[in-house]
FIKOLKOL-481846 format. One record per residue (C-alpha): residue number from 1; chain; x, y, z. Coordinates in pm, whole numbers, plus 50000, padded with zeros to 5 digits. Last residue first. Layout:
N
R   n chain  east north    up
R NUM     A     X     Y     Z
...
END
This chain:
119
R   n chain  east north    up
R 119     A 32812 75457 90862
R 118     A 33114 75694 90993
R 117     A 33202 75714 91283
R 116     A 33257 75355 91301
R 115     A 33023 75169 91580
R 114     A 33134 74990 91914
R 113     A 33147 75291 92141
R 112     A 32769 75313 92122
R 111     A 32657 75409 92453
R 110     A 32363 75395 92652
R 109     A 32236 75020 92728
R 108     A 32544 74855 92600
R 107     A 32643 74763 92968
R 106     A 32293 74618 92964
R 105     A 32430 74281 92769
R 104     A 32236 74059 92648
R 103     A 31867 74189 92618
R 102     A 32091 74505 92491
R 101     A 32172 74337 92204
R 100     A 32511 74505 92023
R  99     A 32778 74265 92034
R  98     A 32577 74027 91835
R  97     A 32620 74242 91511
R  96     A 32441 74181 91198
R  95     A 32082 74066 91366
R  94     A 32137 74435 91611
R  93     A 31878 74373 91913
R  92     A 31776 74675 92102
R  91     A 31589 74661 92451
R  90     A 31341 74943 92532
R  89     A 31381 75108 92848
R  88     A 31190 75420 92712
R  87     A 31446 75672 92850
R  86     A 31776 75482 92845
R  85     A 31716 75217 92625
R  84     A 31516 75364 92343
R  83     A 31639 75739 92423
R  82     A 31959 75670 92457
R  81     A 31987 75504 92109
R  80     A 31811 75791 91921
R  79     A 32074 76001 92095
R  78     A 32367 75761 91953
R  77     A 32205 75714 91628
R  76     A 32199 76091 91564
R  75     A 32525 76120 91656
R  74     A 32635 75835 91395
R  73     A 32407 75965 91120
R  72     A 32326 75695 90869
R  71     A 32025 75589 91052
R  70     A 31819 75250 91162
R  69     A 31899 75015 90896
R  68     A 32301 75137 90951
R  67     A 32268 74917 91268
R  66     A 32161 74627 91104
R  65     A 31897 74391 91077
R  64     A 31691 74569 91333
R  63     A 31515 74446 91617
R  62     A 31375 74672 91863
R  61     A 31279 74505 92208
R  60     A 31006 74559 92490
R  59     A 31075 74607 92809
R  58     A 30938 74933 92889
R  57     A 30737 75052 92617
R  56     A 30751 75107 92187
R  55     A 30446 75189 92019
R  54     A 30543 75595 92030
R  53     A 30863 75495 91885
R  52     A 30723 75259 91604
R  51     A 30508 75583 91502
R  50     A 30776 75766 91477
R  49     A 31016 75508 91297
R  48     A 30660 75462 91073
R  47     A 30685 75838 91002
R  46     A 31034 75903 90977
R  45     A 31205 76201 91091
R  44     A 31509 76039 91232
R  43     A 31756 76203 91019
R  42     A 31956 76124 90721
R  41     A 31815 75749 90695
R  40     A 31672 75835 90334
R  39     A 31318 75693 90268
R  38     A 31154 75404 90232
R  37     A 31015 75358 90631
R  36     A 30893 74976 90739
R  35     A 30746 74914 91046
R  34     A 30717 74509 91154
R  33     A 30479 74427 91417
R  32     A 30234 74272 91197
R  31     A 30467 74101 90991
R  30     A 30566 73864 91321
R  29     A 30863 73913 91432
R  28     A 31067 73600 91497
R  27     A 31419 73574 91446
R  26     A 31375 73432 91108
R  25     A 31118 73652 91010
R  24     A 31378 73990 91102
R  23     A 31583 73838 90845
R  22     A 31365 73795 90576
R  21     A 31205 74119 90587
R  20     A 31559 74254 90591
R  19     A 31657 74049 90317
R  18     A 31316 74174 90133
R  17     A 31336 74528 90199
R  16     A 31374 74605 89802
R  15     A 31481 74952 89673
R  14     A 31255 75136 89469
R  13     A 31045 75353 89750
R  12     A 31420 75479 89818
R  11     A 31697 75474 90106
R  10     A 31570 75123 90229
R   9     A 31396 75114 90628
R   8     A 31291 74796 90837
R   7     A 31251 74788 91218
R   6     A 31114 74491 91384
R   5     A 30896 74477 91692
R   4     A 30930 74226 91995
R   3     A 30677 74287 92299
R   2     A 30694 74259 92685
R   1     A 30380 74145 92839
END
């Protein structure tokens, strides 16, 4: 049965996740499939984003707040984004942008022609 996780990161172990926590509560992921990096979104090297991505399989979704949650480098987001949906068939769900849920709209499945260059 297909699974929701959440995806929480904050630059530094000092910043707070709390509106993320929040958010990813109200649409329904429960703490225990939450992952939660503090550290810099510069690359995907992560442990809990790895360890979320081995967790991750076919038809489950990835809920993030927002997009910039899940990396600050818009390439880098793009592959990571093929991969989920492309090679994993993992769903995403963006909270702070509708446009971009997958479970909504497959077109969206492997690009990102939506996002700034720059995040």
């Amino acid at each position: 049965m297909p699974k929701q996780y959440g995806y929480i990161r904050v630059s530094t172990q000092e910043q707070h996740d709390d509106r993320q926590r929040i958010a990813l509560a109200e649409a329904g992921i429960p703490p225990k499939q939450l992952y939660i990096d503090k550290q810099s979104g510069k690359d995907f090297d992560r442990p809990q984003y790895q360890k979320l991505l081995r967790k991750l399989k076919q038809g489950d979704t990835l809920v993030i707040k927002s997009i910039d949650r899940l990396g600050r480098n818009y390439a880098e987001i793009q592959q990571q984004w093929r991969i989920l949906t492309k090679e994993k068939h993992v769903d995403i769900c963006v909270l702070d942008m509708p446009l971009l849920d997958t479970q909504k709209d497959k077109e969206l499945s492997g690009t990102l022609i939506l996002l700034p260059k720059k995040l």
